[in-house]
DRENDO-1510 file (C-alpha; in Angstrom, 1 decimal, always signed):
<recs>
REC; n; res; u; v; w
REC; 1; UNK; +50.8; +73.3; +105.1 .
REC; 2; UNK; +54.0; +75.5; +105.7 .
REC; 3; UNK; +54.2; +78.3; +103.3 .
REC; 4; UNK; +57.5; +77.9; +100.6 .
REC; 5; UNK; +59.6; +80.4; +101.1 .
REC; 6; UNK; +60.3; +82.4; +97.8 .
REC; 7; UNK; +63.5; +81.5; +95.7 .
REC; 8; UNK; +65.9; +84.1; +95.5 .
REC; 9; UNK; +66.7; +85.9; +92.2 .
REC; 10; UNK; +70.0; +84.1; +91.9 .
REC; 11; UNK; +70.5; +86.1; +88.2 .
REC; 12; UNK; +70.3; +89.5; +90.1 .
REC; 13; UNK; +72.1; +88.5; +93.0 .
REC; 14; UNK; +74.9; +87.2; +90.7 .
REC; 15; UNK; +74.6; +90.3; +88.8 .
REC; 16; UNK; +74.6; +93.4; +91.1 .
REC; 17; UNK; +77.6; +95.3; +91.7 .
REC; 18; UNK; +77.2; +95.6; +95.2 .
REC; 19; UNK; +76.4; +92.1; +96.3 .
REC; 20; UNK; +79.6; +90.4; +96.5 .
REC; 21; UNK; +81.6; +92.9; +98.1 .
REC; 22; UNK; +81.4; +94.4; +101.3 .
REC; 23; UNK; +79.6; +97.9; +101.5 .
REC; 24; UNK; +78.4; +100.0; +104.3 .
REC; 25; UNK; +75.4; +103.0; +103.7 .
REC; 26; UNK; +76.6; +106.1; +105.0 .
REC; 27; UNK; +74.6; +109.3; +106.5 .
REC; 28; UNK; +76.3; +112.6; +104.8 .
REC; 29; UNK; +75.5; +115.6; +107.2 .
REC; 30; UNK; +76.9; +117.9; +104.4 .
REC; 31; UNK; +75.6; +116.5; +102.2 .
REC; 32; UNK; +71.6; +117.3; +103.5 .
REC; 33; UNK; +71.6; +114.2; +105.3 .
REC; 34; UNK; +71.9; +112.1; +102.4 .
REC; 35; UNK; +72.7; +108.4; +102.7 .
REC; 36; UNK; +75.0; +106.8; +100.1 .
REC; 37; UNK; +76.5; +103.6; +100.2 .
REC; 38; UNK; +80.4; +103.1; +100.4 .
REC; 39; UNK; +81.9; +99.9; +98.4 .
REC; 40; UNK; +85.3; +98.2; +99.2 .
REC; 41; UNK; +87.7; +98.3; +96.3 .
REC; 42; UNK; +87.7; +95.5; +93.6 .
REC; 43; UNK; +90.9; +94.5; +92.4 .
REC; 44; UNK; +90.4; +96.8; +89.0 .
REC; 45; UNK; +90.0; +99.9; +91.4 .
REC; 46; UNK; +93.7; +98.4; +93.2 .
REC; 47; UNK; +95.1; +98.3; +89.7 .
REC; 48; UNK; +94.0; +101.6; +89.0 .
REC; 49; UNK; +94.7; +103.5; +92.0 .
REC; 50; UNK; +98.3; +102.3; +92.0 .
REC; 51; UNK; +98.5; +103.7; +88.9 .
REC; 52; UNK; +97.6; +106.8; +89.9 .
REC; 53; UNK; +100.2; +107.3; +92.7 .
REC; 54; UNK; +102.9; +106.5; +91.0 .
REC; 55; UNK; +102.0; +108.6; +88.2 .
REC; 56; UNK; +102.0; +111.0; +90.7 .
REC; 57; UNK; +105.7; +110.0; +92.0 .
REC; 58; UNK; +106.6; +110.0; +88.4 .
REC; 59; UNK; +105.6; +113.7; +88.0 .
REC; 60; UNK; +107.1; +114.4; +91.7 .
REC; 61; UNK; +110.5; +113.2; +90.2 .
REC; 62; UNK; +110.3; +115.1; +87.4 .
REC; 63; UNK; +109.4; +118.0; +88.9 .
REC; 64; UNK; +112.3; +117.8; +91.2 .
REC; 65; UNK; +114.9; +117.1; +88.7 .
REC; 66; UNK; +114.0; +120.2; +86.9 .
REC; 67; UNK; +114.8; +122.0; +90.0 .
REC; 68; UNK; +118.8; +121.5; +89.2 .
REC; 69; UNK; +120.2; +121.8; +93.0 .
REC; 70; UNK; +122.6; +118.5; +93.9 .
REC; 71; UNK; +120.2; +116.8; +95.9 .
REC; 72; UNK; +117.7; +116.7; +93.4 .
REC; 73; UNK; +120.6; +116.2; +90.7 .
REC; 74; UNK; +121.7; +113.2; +92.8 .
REC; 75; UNK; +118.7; +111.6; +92.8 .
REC; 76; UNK; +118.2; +111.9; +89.0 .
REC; 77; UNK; +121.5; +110.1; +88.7 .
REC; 78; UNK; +120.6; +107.4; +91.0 .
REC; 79; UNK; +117.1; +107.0; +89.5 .
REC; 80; UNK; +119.1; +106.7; +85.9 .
REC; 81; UNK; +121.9; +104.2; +87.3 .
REC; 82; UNK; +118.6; +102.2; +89.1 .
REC; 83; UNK; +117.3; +102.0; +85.5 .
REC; 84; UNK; +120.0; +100.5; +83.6 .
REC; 85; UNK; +121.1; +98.5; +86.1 .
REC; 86; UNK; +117.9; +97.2; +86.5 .
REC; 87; UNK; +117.3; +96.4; +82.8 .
REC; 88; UNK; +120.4; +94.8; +82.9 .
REC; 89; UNK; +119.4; +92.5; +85.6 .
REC; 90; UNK; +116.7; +91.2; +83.9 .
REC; 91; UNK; +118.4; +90.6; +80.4 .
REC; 92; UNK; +121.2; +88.5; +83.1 .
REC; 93; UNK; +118.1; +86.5; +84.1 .
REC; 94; UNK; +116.8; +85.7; +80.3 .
REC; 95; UNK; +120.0; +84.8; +79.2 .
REC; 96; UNK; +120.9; +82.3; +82.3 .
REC; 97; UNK; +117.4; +80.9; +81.4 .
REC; 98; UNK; +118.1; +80.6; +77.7 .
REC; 99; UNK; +121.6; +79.9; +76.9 .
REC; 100; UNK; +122.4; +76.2; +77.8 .
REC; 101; UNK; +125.0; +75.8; +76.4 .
REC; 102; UNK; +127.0; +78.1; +79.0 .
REC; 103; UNK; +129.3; +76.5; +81.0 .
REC; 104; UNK; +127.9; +75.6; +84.4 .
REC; 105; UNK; +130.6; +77.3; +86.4 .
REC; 106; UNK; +130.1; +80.8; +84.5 .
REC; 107; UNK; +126.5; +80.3; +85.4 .
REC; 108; UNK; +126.8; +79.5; +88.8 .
REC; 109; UNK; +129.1; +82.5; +89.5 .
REC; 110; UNK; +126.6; +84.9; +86.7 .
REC; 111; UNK; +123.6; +84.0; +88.9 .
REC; 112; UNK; +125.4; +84.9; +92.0 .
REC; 113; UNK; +126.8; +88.5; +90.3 .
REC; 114; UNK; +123.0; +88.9; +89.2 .
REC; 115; UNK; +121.6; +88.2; +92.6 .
REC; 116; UNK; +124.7; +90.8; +94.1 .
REC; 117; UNK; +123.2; +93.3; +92.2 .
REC; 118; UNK; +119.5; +92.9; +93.0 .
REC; 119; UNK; +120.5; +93.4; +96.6 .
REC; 120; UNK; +122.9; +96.3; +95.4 .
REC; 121; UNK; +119.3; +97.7; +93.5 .
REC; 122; UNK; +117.4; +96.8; +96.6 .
REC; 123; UNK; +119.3; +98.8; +99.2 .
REC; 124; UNK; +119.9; +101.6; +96.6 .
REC; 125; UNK; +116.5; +102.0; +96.1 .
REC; 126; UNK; +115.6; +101.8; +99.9 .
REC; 127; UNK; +117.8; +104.9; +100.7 .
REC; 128; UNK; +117.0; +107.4; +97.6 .
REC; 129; UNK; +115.5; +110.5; +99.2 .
REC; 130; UNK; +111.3; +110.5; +98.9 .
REC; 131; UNK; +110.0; +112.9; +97.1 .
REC; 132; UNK; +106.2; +113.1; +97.7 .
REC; 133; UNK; +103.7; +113.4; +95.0 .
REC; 134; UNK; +100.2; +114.6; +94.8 .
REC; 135; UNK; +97.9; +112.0; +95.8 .
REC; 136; UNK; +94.6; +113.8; +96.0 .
REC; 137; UNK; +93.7; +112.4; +92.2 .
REC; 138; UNK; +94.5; +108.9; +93.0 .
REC; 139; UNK; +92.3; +109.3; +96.3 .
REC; 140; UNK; +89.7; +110.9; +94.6 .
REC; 141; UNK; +89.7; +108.1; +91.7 .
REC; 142; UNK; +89.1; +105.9; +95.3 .
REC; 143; UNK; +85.6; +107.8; +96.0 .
REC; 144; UNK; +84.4; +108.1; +92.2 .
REC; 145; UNK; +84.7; +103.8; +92.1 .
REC; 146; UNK; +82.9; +103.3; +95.5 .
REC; 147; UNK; +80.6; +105.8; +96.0 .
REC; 148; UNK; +77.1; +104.1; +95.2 .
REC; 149; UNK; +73.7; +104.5; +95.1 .
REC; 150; UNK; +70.7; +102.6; +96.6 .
REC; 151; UNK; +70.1; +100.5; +93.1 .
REC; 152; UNK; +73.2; +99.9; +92.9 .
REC; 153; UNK; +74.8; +102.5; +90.1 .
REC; 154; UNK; +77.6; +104.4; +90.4 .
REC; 155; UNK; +77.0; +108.3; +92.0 .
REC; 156; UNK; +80.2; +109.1; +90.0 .
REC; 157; UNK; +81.8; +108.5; +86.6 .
REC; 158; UNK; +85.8; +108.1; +85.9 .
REC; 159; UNK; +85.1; +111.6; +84.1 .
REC; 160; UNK; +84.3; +113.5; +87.1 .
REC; 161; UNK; +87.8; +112.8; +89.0 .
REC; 162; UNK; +89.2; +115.7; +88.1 .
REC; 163; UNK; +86.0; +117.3; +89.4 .
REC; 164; UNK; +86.4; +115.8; +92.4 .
REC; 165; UNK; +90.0; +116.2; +92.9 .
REC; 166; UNK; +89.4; +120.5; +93.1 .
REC; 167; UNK; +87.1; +120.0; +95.7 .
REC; 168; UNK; +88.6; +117.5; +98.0 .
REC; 169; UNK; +87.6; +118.1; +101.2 .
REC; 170; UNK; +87.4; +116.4; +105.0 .
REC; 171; UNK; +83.8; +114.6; +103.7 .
REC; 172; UNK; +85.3; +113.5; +100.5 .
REC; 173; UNK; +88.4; +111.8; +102.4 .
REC; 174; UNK; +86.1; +110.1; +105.6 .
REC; 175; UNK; +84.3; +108.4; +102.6 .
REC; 176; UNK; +87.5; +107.0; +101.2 .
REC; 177; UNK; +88.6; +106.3; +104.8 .
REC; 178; UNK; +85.5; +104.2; +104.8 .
REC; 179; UNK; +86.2; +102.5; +101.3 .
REC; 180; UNK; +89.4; +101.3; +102.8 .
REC; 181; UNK; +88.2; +99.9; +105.9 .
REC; 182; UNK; +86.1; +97.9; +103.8 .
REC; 183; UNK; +88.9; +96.6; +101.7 .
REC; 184; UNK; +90.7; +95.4; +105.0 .
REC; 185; UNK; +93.0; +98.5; +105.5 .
REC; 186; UNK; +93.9; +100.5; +108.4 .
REC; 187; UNK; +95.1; +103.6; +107.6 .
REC; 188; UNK; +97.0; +104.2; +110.4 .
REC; 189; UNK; +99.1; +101.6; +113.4 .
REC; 190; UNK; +101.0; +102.1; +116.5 .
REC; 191; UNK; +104.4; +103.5; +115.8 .
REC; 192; UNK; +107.2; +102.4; +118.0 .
REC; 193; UNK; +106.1; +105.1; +120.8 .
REC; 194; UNK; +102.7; +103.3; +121.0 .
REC; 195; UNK; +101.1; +106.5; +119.1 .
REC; 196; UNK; +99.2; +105.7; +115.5 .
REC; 197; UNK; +101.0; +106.3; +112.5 .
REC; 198; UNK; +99.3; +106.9; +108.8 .
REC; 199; UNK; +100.0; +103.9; +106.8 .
REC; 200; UNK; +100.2; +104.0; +102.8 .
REC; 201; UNK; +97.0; +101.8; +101.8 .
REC; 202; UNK; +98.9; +100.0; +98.9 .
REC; 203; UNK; +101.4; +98.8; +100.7 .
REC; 204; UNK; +99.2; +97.9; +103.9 .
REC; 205; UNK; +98.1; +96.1; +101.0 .
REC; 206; UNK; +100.9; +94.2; +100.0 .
REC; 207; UNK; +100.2; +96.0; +96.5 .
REC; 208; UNK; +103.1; +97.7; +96.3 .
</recs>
């Protein structure tokens, strides 16, 4: 008689953090050899760590307006016009859903003025100089949320990102190098002289 074959736990399979997702155990070197296992990001950690960048363009922006040279006094006027126009756009939108009592000429031309200016906000947007923010919280926020041990847990807590953040180093960022391979992202691609680029992973990720 064949022997049966055990049933699997499906409770604790349903149930562990790791099982549905892809993850990988990694071999530290400087970290004494120690193994750790690398998750991909869950859409939560996406929410999170898009957050976290443009909290740090927010911050970058600020930082540069308060520098008062016309460049930077340019941009805050662009960034303010962006705004207005923007809120504008939208209450255009509500209003040529709501009101139907307009007349259907005015709306055809209002909903062509309103698409005008989302190009207008489009290619506005698309040539304001960057200003580069600190990343190295959002990427540490990365580590801390897929950095796992062998029973599954969590090495880190949300409260040790700004722990982690000081002591960024080369280790820290292969490990979130591996997270986003996981997810599906390649953080870098041929650039138009056949050498790799560095990508940004959100918007590799159509997240941005």
């Amino acid at each position: 008689m064949a022997k049966q074959t055990a049933a699997p736990n499906l409770r604790a399979l349903a149930t562990h953090p790791l099982a549905p997702f892809k993850h990988e155990r990694v071999v530290v070197p400087e970290w004494n050899n120690a193994t750790v296992i690398v998750r991909q990001l869950v859409a939560g950690d996406w929410v999170d760590y898009r957050a976290a960048i443009a909290k740090a363009q927010r911050e970058a922006l600020k930082s540069a307006f308060d520098g008062g040279d016309e460049q930077t006094q340019q941009l805050d006027r662009m960034s303010r016009a962006l705004t207005v126009a923007d809120e504008f756009y939208q209450r255009v939108g509500v209003a040529l859903e709501s009101e139907e009592e307009l007349p259907e000429g005015f709306r055809a031309r209002a909903r062509k003025e309103a698409r005008r200016l989302a190009a207008a906000l489009a290619e506005a947007a698309s040539d304001a100089p960057a200003v580069a923010g600190n990343v190295i919280p959002a990427t540490a926020l990365v580590l801390v949320r897929t950095l796992f041990n062998e029973d599954g847990t969590r090495v880190l807590l949300d409260s040790d990102i700004e722990a982690v953040a000081a002591s960024f180093s080369d280790v820290h960022a292969r490990l979130v190098d591996k997270a986003f391979e996981l997810s599906g992202i390649s953080l870098e691609k041929p650039g138009p002289d056949g050498e790799p680029v560095p990508v940004d992973p959100v918007a590799e990720a159509g997240n941005a």
